[in-house]
C-alpha positions as CSV (number, residue, x, y, z in Angstrom):
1,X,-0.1,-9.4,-14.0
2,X,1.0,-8.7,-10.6
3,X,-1.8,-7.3,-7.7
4,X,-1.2,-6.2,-4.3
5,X,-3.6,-7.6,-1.4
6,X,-3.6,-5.9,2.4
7,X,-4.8,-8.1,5.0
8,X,-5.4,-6.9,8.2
9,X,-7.7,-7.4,11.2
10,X,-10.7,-5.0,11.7
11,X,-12.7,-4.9,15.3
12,X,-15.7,-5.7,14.6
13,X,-17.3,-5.7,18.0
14,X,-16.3,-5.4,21.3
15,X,-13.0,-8.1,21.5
16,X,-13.7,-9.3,18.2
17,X,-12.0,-9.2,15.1
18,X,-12.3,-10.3,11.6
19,X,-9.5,-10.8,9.1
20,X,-9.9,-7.8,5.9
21,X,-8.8,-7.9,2.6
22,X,-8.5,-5.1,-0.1
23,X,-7.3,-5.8,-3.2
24,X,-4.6,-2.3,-3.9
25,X,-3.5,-2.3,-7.0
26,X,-2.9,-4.7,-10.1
27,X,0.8,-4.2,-11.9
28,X,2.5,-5.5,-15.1
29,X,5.5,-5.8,-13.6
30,X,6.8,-7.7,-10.0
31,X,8.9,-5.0,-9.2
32,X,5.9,-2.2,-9.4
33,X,3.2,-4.0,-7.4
34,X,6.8,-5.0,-4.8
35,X,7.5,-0.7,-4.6
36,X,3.8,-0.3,-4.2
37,X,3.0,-3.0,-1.0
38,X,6.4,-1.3,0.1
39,X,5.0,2.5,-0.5
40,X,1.7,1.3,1.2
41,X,3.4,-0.6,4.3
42,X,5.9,2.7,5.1
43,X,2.8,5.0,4.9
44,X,0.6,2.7,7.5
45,X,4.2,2.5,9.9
46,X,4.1,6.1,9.5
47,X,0.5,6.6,11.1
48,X,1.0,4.1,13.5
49,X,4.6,5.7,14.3
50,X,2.8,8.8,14.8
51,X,0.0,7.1,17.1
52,X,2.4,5.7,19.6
53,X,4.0,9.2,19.9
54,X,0.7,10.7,20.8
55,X,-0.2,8.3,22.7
56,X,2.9,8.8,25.0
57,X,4.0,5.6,24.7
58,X,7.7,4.6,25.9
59,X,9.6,4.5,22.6
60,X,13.1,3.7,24.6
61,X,12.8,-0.1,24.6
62,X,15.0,-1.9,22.7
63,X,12.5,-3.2,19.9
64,X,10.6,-0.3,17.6
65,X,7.5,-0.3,18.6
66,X,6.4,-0.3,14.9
67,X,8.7,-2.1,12.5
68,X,8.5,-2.8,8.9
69,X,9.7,-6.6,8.0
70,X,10.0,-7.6,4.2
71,X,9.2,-11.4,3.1
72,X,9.4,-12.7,-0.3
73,X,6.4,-11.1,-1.8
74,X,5.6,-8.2,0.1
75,X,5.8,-6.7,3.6
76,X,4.8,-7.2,6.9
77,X,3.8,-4.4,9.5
78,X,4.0,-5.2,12.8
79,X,3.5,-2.9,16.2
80,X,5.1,-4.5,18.9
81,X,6.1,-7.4,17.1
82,X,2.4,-8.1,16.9
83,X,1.3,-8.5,13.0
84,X,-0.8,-5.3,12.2
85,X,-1.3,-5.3,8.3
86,X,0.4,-7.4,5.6
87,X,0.7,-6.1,1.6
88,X,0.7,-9.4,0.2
89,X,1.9,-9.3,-3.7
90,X,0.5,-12.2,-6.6
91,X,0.9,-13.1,-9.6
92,X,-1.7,-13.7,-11.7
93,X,-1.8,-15.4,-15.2
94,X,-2.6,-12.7,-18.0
């Protein structure tokens, strides 16, 4: 049994925030929980992608503003290098 965890940090009032985690799926196999943190970390680049467009941010530097980095059991989403969410992927005995 494989689940998928997001962490990410939530405001939770004025300059303070608090770590979050969901639990998003549970999988019988590594490879389907690994294609679902993926699935779930391009979607959350995607509206974060979108945001900085809006927002009218420069997108000419030479780093992506949002980037999409892989580790060993999941993946990493960062916005500016800065961490934003991580899909975290683990096993668990059946």
């Amino acid at each position: 049994m494989f689940l998928v965890y997001q962490f990410s940090l939530v405001a939770t009032a004025p300059g303070r925030l608090e770590q979050k985690v969901v639990k998003v799926g549970e999988f019988s196999t590594a490879e389907d929980a690994l294609d679902c943190a993926r699935e779930l970390a391009l979607a959350l680049a995607a509206v974060h992608a979108d945001a900085v467009v809006s927002s009218g941010t420069d997108t000419e530097t030479e780093t992506p503003a949002i980037s999409l980095r892989p580790s060993e059991w999941g993946y990493d989403v960062l916005r500016e290098q800065q961490l934003v969410a991580r899909f975290w992927v683990r096993s668990r005995p059946v």
